[in-house]
VEXRO-601704 format. One record per residue (C-alpha): residue number from 1; residue in three letters; x, y, z. Coordinates in nm, 2 decimals. Example, Ala and Ser with C-alpha at 12.3 -4.5 7.8 and 13.67 -1.06 7.14 Angstrom:
n,res,px,py,pz
1,ALA,1.23,-0.45,0.78;
2,SER,1.37,-0.11,0.71;
END
This chain:
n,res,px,py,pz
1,UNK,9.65,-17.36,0.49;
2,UNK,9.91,-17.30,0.17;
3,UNK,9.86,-17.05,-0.07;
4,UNK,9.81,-17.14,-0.42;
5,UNK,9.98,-16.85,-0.55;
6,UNK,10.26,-16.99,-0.32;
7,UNK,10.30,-17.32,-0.44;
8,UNK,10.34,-17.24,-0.73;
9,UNK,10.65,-17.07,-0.72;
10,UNK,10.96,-17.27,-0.84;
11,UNK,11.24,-17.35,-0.58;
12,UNK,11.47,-17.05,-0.76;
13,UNK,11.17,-16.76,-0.74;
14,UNK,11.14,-16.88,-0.38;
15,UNK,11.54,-16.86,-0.34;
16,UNK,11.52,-16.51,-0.44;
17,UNK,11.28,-16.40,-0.16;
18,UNK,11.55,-16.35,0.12;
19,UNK,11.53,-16.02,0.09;
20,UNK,11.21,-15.87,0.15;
21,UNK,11.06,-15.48,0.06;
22,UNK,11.00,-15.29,0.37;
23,UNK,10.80,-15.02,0.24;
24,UNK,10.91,-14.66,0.38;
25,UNK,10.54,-14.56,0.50;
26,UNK,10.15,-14.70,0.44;
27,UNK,10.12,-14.48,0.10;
28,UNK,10.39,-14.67,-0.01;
29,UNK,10.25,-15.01,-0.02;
30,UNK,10.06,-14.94,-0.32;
31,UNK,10.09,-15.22,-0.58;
32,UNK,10.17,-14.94,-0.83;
33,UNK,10.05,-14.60,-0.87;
34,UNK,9.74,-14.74,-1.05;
35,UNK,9.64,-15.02,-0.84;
36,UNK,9.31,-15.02,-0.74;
37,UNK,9.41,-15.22,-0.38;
38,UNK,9.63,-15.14,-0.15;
39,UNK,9.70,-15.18,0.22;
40,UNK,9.68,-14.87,0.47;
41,UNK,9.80,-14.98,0.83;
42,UNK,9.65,-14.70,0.97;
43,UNK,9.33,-14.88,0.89;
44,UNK,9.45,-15.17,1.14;
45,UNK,9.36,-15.26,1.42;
46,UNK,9.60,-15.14,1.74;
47,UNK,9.66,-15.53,1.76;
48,UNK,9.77,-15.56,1.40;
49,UNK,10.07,-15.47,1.16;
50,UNK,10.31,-15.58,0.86;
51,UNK,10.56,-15.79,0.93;
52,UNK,10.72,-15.83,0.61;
53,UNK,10.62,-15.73,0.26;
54,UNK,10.77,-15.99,-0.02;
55,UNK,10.78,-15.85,-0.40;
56,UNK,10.85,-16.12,-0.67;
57,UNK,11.06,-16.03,-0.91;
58,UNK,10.93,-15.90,-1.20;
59,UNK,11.14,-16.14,-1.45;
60,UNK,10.97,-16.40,-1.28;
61,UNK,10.57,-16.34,-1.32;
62,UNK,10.54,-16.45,-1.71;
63,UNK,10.64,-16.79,-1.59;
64,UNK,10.36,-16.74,-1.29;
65,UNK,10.12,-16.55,-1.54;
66,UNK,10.14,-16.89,-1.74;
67,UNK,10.07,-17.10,-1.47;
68,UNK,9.79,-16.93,-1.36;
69,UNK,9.60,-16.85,-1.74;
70,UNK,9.68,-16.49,-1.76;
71,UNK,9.90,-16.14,-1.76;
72,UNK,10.05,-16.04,-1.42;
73,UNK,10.24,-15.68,-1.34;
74,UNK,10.27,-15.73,-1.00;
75,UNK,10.26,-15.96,-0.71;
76,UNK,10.36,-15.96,-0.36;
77,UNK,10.28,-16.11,-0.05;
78,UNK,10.20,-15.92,0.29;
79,UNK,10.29,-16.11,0.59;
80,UNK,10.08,-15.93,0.91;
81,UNK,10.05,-16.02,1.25;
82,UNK,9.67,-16.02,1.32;
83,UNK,9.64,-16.00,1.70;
84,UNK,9.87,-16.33,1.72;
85,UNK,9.73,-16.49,1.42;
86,UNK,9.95,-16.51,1.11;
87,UNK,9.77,-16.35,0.82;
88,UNK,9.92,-16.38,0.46;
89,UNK,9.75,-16.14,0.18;
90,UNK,9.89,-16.22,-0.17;
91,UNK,9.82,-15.93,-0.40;
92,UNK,9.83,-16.03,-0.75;
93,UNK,9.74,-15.72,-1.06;
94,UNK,9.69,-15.79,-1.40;
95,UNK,9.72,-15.62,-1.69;
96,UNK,9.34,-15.61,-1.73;
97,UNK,9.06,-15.68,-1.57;
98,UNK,8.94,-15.95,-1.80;
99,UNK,9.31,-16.12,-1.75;
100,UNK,9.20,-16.08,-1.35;
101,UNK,8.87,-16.24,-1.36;
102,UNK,9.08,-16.55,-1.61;
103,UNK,9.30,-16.60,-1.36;
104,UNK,9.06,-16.55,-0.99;
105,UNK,8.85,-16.84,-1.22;
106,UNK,9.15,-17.11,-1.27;
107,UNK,9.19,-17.00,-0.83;
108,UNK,8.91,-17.14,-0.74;
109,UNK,8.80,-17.39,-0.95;
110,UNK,8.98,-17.70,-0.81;
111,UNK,8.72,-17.64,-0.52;
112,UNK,8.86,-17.36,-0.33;
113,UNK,8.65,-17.20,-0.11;
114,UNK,8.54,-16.88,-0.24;
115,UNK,8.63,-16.65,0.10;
116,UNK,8.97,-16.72,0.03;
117,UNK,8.98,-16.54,-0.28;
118,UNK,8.83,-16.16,-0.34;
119,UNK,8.90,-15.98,-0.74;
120,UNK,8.82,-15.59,-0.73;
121,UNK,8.89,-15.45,-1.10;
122,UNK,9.26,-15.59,-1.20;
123,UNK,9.37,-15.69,-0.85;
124,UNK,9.28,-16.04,-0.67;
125,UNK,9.35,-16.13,-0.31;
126,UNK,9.43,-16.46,-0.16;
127,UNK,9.40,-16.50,0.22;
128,UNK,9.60,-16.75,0.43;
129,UNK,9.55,-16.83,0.77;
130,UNK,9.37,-17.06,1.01;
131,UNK,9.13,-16.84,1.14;
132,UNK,8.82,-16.76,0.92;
133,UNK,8.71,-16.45,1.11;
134,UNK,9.06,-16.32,1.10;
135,UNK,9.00,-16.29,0.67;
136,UNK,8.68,-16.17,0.70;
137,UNK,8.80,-15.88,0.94;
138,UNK,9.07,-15.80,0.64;
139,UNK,8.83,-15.80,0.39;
140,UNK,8.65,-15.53,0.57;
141,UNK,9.00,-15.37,0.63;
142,UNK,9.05,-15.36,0.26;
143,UNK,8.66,-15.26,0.16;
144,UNK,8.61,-15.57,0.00;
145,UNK,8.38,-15.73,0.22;
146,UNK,8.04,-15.78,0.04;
147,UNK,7.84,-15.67,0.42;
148,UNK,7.54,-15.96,0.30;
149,UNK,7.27,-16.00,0.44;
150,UNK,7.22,-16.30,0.60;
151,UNK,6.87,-16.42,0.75;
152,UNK,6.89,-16.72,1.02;
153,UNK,6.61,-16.97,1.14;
154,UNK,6.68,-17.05,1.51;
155,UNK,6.46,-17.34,1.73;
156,UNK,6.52,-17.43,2.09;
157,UNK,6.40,-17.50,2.42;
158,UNK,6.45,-17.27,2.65;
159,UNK,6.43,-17.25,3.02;
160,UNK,6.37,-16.87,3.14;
161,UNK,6.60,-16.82,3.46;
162,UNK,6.55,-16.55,3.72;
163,UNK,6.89,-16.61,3.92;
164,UNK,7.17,-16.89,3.84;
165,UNK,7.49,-17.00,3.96;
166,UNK,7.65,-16.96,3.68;
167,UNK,7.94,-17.22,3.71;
168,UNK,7.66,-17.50,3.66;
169,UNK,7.50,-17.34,3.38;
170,UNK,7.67,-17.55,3.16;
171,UNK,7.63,-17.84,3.35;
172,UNK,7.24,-17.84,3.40;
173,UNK,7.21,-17.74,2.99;
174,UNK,7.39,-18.04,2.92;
175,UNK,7.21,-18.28,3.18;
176,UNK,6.87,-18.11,3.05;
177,UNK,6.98,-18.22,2.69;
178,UNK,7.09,-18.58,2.79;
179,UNK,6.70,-18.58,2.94;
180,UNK,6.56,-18.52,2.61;
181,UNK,6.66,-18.79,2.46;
182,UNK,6.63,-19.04,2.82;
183,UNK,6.32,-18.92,2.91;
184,UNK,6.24,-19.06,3.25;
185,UNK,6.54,-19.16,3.34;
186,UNK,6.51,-19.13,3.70;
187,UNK,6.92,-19.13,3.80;
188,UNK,6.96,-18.79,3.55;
189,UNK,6.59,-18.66,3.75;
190,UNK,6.78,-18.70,4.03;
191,UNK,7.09,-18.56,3.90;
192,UNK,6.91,-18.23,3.73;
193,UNK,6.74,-18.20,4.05;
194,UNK,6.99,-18.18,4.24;
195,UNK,7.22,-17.90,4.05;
196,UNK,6.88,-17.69,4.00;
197,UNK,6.90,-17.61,4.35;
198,UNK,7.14,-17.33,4.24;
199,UNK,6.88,-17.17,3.98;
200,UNK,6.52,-17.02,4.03;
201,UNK,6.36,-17.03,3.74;
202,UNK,6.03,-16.80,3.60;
203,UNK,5.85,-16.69,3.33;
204,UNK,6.05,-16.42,3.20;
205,UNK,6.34,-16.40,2.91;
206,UNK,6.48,-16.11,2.77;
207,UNK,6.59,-16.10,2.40;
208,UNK,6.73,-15.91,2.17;
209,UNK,6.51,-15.67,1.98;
210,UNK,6.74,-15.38,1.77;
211,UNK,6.54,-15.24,1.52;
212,UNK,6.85,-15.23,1.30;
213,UNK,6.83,-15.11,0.93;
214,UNK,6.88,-15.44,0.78;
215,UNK,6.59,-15.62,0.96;
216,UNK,6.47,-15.69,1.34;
217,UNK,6.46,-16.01,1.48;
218,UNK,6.09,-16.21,1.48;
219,UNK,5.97,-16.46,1.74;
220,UNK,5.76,-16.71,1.85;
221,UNK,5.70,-16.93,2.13;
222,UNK,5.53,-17.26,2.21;
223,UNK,5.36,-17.10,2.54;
224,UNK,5.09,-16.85,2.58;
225,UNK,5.23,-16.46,2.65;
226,UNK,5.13,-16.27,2.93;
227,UNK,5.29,-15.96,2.83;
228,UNK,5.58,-15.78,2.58;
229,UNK,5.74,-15.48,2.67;
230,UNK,6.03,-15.31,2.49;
231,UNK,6.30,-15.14,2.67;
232,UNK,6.53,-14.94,2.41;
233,UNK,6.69,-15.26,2.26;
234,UNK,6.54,-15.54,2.44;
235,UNK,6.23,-15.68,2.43;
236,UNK,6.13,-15.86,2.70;
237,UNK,5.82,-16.17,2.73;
238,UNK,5.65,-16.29,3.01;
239,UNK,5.48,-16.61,3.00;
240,UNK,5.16,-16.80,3.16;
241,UNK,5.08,-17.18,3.18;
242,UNK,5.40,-17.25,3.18;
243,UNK,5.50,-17.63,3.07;
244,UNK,5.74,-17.84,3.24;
245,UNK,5.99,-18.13,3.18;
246,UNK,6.16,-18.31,3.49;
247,UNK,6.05,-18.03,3.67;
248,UNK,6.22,-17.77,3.49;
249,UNK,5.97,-17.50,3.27;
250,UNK,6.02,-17.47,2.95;
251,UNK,5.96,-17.27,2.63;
252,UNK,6.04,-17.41,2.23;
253,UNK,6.16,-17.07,2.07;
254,UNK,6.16,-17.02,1.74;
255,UNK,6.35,-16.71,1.60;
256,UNK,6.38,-16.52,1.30;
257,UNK,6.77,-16.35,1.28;
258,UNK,6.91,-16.08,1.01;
259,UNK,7.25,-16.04,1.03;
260,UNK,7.47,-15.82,0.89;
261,UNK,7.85,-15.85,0.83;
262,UNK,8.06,-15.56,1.04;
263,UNK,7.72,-15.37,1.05;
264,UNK,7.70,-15.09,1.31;
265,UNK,7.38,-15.06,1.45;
266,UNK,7.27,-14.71,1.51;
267,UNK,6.98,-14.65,1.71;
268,UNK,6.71,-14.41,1.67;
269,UNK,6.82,-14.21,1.99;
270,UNK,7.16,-14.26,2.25;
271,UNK,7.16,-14.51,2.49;
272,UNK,7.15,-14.40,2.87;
273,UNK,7.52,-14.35,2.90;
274,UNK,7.50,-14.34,3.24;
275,UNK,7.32,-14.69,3.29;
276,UNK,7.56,-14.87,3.03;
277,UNK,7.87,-14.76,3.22;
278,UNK,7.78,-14.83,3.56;
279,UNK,7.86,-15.12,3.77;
280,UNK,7.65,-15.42,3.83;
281,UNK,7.68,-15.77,4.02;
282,UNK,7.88,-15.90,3.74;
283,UNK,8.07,-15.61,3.59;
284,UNK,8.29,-15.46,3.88;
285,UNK,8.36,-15.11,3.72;
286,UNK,8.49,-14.92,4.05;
287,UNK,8.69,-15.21,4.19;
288,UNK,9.06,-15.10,4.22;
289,UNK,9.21,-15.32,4.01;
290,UNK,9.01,-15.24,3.73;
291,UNK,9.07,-14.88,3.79;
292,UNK,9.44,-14.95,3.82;
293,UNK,9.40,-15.10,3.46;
294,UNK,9.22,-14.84,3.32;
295,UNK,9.40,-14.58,3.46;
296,UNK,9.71,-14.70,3.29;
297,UNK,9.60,-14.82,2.96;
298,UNK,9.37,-14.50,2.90;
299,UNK,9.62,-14.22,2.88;
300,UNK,9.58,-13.90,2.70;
301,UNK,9.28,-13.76,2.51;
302,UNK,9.26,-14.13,2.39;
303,UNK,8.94,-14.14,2.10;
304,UNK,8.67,-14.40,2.24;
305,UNK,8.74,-14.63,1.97;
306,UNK,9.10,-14.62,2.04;
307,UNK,9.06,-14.72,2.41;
308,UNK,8.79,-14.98,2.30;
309,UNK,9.12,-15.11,2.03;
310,UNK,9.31,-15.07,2.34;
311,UNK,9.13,-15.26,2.59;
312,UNK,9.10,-15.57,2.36;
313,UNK,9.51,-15.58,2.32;
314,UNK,9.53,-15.61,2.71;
315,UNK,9.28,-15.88,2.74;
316,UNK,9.41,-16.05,2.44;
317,UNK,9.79,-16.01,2.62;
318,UNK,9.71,-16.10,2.94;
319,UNK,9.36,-16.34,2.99;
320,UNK,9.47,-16.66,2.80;
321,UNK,9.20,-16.83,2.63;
322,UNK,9.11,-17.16,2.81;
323,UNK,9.01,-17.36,3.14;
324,UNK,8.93,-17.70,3.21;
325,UNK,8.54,-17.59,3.21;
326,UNK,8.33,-17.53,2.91;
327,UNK,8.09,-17.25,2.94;
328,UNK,8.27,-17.09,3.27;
329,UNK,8.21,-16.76,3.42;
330,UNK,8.46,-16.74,3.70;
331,UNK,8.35,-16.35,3.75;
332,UNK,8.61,-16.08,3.65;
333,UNK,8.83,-16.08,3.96;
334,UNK,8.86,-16.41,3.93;
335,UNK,9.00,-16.42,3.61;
336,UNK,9.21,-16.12,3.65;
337,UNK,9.40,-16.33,3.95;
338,UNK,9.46,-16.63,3.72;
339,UNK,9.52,-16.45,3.39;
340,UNK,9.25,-16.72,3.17;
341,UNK,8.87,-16.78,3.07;
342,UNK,8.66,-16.88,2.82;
343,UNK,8.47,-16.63,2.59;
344,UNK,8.19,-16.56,2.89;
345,UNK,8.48,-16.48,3.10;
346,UNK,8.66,-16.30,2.82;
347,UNK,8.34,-16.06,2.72;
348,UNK,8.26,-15.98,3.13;
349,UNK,8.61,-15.82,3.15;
350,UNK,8.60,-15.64,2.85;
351,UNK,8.26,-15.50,2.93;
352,UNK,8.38,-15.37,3.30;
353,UNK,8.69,-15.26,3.16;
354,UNK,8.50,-15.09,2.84;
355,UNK,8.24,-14.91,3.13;
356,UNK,8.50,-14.82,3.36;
357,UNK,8.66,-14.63,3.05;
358,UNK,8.33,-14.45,3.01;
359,UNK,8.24,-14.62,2.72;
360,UNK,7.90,-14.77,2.73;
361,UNK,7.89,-15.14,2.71;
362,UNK,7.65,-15.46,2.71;
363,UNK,7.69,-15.85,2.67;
364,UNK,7.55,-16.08,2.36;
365,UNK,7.45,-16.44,2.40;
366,UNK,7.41,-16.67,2.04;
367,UNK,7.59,-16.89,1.86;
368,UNK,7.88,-16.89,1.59;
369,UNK,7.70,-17.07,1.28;
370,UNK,7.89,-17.42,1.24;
371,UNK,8.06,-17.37,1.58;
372,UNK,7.85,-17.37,1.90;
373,UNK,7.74,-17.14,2.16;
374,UNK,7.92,-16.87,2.20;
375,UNK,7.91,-16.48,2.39;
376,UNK,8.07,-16.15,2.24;
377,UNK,7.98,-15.83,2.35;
378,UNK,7.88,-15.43,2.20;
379,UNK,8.00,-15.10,2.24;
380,UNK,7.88,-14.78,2.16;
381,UNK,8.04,-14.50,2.02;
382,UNK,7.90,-14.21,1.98;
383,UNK,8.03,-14.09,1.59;
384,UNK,7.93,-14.48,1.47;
385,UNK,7.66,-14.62,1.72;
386,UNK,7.66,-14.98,1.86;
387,UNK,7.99,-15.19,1.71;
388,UNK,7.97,-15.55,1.77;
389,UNK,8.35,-15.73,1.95;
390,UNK,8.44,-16.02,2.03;
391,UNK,8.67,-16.01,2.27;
392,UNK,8.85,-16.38,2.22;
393,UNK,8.94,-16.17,1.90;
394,UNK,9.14,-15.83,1.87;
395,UNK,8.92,-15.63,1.63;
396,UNK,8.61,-15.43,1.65;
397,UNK,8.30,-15.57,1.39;
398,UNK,8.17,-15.92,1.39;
399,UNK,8.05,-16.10,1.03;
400,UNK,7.73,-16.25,0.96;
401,UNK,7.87,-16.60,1.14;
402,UNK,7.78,-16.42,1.46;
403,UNK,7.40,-16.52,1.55;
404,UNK,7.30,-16.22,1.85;
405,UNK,6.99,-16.41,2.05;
406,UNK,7.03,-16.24,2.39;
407,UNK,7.16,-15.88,2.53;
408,UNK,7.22,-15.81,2.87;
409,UNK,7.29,-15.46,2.97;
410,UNK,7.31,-15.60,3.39;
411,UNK,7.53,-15.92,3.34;
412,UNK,7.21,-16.15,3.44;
413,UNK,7.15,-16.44,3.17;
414,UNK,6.79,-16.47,3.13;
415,UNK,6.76,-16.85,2.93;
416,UNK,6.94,-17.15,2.99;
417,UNK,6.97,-17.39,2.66;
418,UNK,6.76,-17.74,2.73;
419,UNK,6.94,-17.79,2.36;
420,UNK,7.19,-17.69,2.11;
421,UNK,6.97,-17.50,1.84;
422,UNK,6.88,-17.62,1.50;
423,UNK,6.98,-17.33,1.28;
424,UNK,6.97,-17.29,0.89;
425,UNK,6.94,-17.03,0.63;
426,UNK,6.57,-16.91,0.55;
427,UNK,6.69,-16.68,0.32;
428,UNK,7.02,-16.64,0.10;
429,UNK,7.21,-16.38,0.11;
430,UNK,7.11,-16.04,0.04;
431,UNK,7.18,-15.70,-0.05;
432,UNK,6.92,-15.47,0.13;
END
């Protein structure tokens, strides 16, 4: 991904670039005195900084100004390492805002997406870089994301799981898929029956239910309830007459899903702190190792969010993003010894790591809208409430691609997918 504002230099602006600004401290990287954006490092995440700051000459933006349809003071192009991504903010100010809104127009009509683009008063932004979520994190950075509302319809089938051996959780969800469209073939009966001997399945799920300020997640279900009971932020539904396909129950889910872009959630009382830092089956908090880690990552009177920002540069330095299986969750000592996961992996050693560093912590199963399945994780801290991570990322805050379906505050997974869901929009974005 080029920049426009790039390409459109001429070979001699770009010949006069070798020698880039450094500015002398973060109040200095002020377009001007009366810019109305500017970039404050000390906003970054630990993961983050400037690599280089490039100011184009001022003899050279009437020529650009022409190009572009309109008056330009300044320009210059902030070049930041984003937790291993490459992230390139052009800052362009015009003389007015009506020369501004001119010029963002002419941006983005050849068909430009829109996210790569932001105008606040005289100033517009242009983002480069491969990763989407990596812009949307600098928008919030900068104050410029719009935090929209958006409200998701979710359908599945669902298979409620008491214990699993986790390894073949992918498998099974995939074989129960292939069923659903070959019902009664009797080889992938045989096959599903055979890798179910490592689950037991029953009549319980657990989902998410945070009464959050911009709206609390709705659901029905294609089987009769027995009971609902909520337990601080999950809400948990037991079934009866419970249908079955090839032997395996299941339950058609339909969900309603507000979401929030880099929303904290701040419940109506504090979490048991005790509970949410403790170890479990799947989080090894006391194990040596870990407390070796923690030990010498967490030094000082270190803030919580700081050992949170802290936590996530280790992982993202040392647990390599990959594996030859889709979906695995090798378990956190596991991982530790070969130094790579997926995201399941990724979020189970941030959460022990997060818990052994006394900061409460809890797993979240969705999806990424447009890209799949996908688990991330919360923390809580105490001044802000419950902040959303991703840990195959390097920030805190999550945007409104993140679909949150399930929370696990033990590590047990209480669904297994019979199928990818069908999600769409109900409702456009809104401003509560």
């Amino acid at each position: 991904m080029v920049g426009l504002l790039l390409v459109l230099f001429s070979a001699t602006v770009l010949s006069q670039l070798s020698s880039p600004f450094q500015p002398r401290s973060p109040s200095n990287l002020a377009i001007d005195r009366k810019a109305e954006i500017f970039l404050d490092e000390s906003r970054f995440p630990l993961s983050w900084n400037i690599k280089d700051v490039i100011v184009i000459p001022e003899s050279d933006l009437p020529e650009l100004g022409n190009s572009l349809g309109g008056e330009i003071t300044d320009l210059r192009n902030y070049i930041i390492n984003a937790g291993g991504f490459r992230l390139q903010m052009n800052i362009l100010q015009c003389s007015t805002e009506s020369e501004a809104r001119k010029i963002y127009e002419n941006l983005i009509s050849p068909g430009e997406s829109k996210e790569l683009y932001q105008i606040k008063g005289r100033c517009i932004v242009e983002y480069v870089c491969e990763n989407i979520e990596v812009i949307k994190k600098a928008q919030d950075i900068l104050g410029l994301s719009d935090k929209e509302v958006v409200n998701y319809k979710v359908q599945l089938l669902v298979a409620p799981v008491e214990r699993a051996d986790y390894m073949k959780w992918n498998k099974l969800s995939n074989l129960l898929s292939d069923y659903l469209q070959s019902p009664g073939d009797k080889d992938l009966e045989r096959e599903i029956k055979e890798v179910a001997k490592n689950f037991v399945f029953g009549n319980t799920v657990f989902l998410r239910g945070e009464r959050c300020s911009w709206g609390t997640p709705e659901y029905s279900f294609s089987v009769p309830l027995k009971g609902k009971e909520q337990r601080g932020d999950l809400t948990i539904y037991s079934f009866k007459n419970m249908e079955y396909i090839a032997g395996i129950p299941y339950i058609k889910i339909e969900g309603k899903i507000p979401v929030k872009s880099f929303e904290v959630y701040k419940p109506d009382r504090p979490p048991d702190t005790v509970y949410l830092t403790s170890q479990t089956a799947y989080w090894p908090v006391k194990d040596k190792d870990i407390v070796f880690i923690i030990e010498n990552l967490i030094k000082g009177e270190m803030s919580p969010k700081r050992r949170v920002e802290s936590i996530l540069q280790w992982i993202s330095a040392n647990i390599k993003y990959g594996g030859e299986i889709v979906g695995s969750r090798y378990g956190v000592k596991q991982v530790l010894k070969q130094s790579y996961g997926r995201c399941w992996d990724k979020s189970d050693v941030f959460v022990t790591l997060c818990r052994a560093a006394e900061i409460p912590a809890r797993q979240i199963a969705g999806w990424l809208n447009n890209n799949g399945g996908h688990i991330w994780a919360q923390v809580y801290l105490p001044e802000e409430g419950w902040v959303s991570v991703d840990p195959t990322g390097s920030w805190l805050g999550t945007s409104n691609d993140y679909i949150p379906f399930v929370i696990s505050e033990n590590g047990k997974m209480s669904i297994l997918y019979w199928e990818n869901p069908q999600i769409e929009i109900i409702k456009g974005p809104v401003v509560p």
